[in-house]
N, C-alpha and C positions, 0 to 999 in steps of 0.2 A: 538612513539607519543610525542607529546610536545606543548608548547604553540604556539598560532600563532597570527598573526594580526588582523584576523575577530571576534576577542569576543569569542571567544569559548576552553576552557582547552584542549584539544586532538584534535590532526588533525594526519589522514593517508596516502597515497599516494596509488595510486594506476590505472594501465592498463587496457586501453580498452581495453576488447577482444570485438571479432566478433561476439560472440553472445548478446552485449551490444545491439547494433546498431540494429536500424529501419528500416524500406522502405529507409526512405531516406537519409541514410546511417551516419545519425548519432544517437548520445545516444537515444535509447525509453524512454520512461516516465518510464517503466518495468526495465529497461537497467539501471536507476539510482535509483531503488529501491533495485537494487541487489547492487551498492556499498554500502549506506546507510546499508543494511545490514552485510553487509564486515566490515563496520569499526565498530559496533556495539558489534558483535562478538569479534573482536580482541582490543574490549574496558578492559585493565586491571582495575584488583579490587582484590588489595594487599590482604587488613585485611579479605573479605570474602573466597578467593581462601584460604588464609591459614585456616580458620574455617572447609570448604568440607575438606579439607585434613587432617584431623586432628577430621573427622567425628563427628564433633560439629552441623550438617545441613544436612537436606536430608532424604530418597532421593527426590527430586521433577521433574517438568518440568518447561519450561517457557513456556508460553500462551502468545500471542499476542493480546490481548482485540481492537487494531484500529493501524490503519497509514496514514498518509498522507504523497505524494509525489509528486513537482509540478518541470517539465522542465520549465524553463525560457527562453531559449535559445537553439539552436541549437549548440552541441559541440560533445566531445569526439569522435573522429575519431580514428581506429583501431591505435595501437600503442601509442595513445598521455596518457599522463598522468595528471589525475585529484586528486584534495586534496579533502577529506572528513572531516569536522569539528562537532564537535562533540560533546553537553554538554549534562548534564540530566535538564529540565525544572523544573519536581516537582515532590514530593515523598511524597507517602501515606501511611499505615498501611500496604497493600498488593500489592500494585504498583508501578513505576518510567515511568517517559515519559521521551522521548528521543526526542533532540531538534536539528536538522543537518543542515549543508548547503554545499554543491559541489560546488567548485572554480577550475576555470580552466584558467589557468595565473593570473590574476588581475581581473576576472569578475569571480562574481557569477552565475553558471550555472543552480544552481540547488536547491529544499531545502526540507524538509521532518523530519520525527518525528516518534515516537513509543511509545504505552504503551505497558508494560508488567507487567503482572503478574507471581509470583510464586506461585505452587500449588501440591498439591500431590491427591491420590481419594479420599480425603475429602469434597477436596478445594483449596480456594486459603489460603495461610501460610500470616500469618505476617512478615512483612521484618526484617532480624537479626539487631542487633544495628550494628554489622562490614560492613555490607551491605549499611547501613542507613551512617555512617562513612566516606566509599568511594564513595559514591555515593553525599556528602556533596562536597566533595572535585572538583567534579565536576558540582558543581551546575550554573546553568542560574540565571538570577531573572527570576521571575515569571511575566508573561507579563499580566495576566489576567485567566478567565474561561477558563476548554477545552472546549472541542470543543462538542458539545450536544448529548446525546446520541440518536437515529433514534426513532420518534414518535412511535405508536402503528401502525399507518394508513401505513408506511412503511413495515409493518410483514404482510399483507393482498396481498393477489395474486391478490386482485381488485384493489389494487392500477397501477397494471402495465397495459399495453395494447401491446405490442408486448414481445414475449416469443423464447427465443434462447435456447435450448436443447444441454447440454454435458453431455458426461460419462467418468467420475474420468480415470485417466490411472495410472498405477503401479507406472511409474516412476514421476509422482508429490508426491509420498506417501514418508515425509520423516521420522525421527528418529521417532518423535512421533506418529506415527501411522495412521497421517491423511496428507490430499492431504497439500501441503507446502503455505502460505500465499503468495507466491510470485506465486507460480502456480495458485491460486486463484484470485490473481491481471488480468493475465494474460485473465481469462478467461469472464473478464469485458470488458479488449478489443476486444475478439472474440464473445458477445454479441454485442456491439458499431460498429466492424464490416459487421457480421448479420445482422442489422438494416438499416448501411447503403448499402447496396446491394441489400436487399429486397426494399429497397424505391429506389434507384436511379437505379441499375441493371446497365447491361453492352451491353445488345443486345446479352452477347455471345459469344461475342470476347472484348479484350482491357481489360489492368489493373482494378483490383477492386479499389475503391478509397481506400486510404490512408488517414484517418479520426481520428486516433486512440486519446485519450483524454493526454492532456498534463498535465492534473495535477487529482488526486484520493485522497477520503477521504473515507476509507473503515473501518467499524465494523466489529468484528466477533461475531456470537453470536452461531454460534454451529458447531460441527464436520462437515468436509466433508472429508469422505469414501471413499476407492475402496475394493468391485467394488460397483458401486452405478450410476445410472441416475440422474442426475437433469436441471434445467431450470433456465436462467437469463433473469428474467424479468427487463423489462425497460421503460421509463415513460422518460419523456422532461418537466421539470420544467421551463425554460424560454427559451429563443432562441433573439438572435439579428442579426444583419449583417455579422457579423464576429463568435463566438463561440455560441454552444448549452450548456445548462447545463443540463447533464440526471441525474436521478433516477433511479439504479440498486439495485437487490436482488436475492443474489443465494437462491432457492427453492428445495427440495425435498419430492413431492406430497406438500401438505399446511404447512410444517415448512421450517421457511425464517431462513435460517444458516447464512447469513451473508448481510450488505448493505453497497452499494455508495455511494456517490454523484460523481460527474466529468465535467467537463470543456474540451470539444472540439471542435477541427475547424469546423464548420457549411461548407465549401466547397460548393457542387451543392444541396444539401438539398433543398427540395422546403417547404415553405409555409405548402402548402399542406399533405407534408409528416409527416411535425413537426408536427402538428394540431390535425395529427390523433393518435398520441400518448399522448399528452400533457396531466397532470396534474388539473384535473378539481376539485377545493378545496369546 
């Protein structure tokens, strides 16, 4: 890692693979949430790795409390190599947000962010001062507010009007015992794609569309489990010529575990289909 030219302390490198890529055969919005993560991970942080070592902290987990992730562009094709930049925005008593952007030669491709919490089965822990140290070292300025946390009216199952049903699978379950925030992203697309198939349909024959949201602003606000059933409900907050903007929430029975917002291609979407899900305040 090292400095780079985009304003940002830490940048990574790193390879498409083929499970990055989308329909249409470049990076998914998903696709560049997993680098984002990649370089997040392999973010060093001297003074606190020496404290866990030296069991001055712990044990805990980290918690992902929100992220956002937005494709700009169509890029990263199997083999090419993308830079991931990397600072921390701001730091709180039990938290740090993460501030990235994806560059792919000379253009920004990509950008996205994280909070995290540390926590043990109490809670969430106060950040150590060695933590708070390095984590100084890479700081952003502060651009302003995060980002708001999802009304009350968003936790209500009446706020949705179409409803897509999954069941947890093993292999999203990771270290910490529940289905993986990335796998959770994931299944905002496979709601957004439910949506659209049940409104535009295919006849039966011919591709489903390829609709999926180019950019996600996801909470989490409680476990999701295997094995477990639940439902992503979904709601269209505004709609123009070109992009939809939907309202999702993963449910299980009436607790809403986690929410959206997202931005995608509007495609063959009628009028009519938007209408009947939309938002009525």
């Amino acid at each position: 890692m090292s400095s780079n030219d985009h304003g940002f302390p830490t940048q990574i490198d790193l390879r498409v693979r083929q499970a990055d890529l989308g329909r249409d055969g470049s990076a998914s919005t998903i696709g560049m949430a997993r680098w984002l993560e990649d370089a997040r991970i392999r973010l060093r942080l001297p003074r606190f790795e020496r404290l866990m070592t030296t069991g001055g902290f712990g044990p805990y987990t980290i918690l992902l409390v929100g992220q956002h992730v937005s494709r700009h562009v169509k890029a990263g094709f199997t083999g090419a190599r993308v830079q991931v930049h990397t600072g921390i925005r701001r730091v709180g008593r039990s938290s740090f947000t993460f501030e990235q952007v994806i560059v792919a030669g000379e253009e920004q491709v990509g950008s996205g962010g994280a909070t995290v919490v540390l926590a043990n089965s109490s809670g969430p822990l106060q950040l150590p001062e060695e933590l708070i140290a390095d984590l100084a070292e890479l700081q952003l300025p502060d651009t302003g507010p995060s980002a708001a946390r999802p009304g009350p009216q968003r936790l209500q199952r009446d706020h949705y009007s179409y409803w897509a049903p999954l069941r947890s699978r093993i292999g999203d379950v990771d270290s910490n015992q529940h289905v993986n925030f990335v796998a959770l992203a994931t299944w905002y697309d496979e709601a957004v794609a439910a949506f659209t198939l049940h409104s535009i349909g295919t006849g039966g024959a011919g591709p489903v569309p390829d609709l999926p949201p180019q950019s996600y602003e996801i909470h989490y606000l409680g476990e999701v489990t295997y094995p477990g059933d639940y439902e992503i409900g979904l709601a269209v907050r505004t709609a123009d010529a070109d992009s939809v903007h939907y309202e999702m929430g993963i449910f299980r029975n009436d607790t809403c575990l986690g929410v959206a917002n997202a931005v995608g291609p509007r495609g063959d979407l009628t009028d009519e289909a938007l209408k009947a899900v939309q938002v009525v305040d």
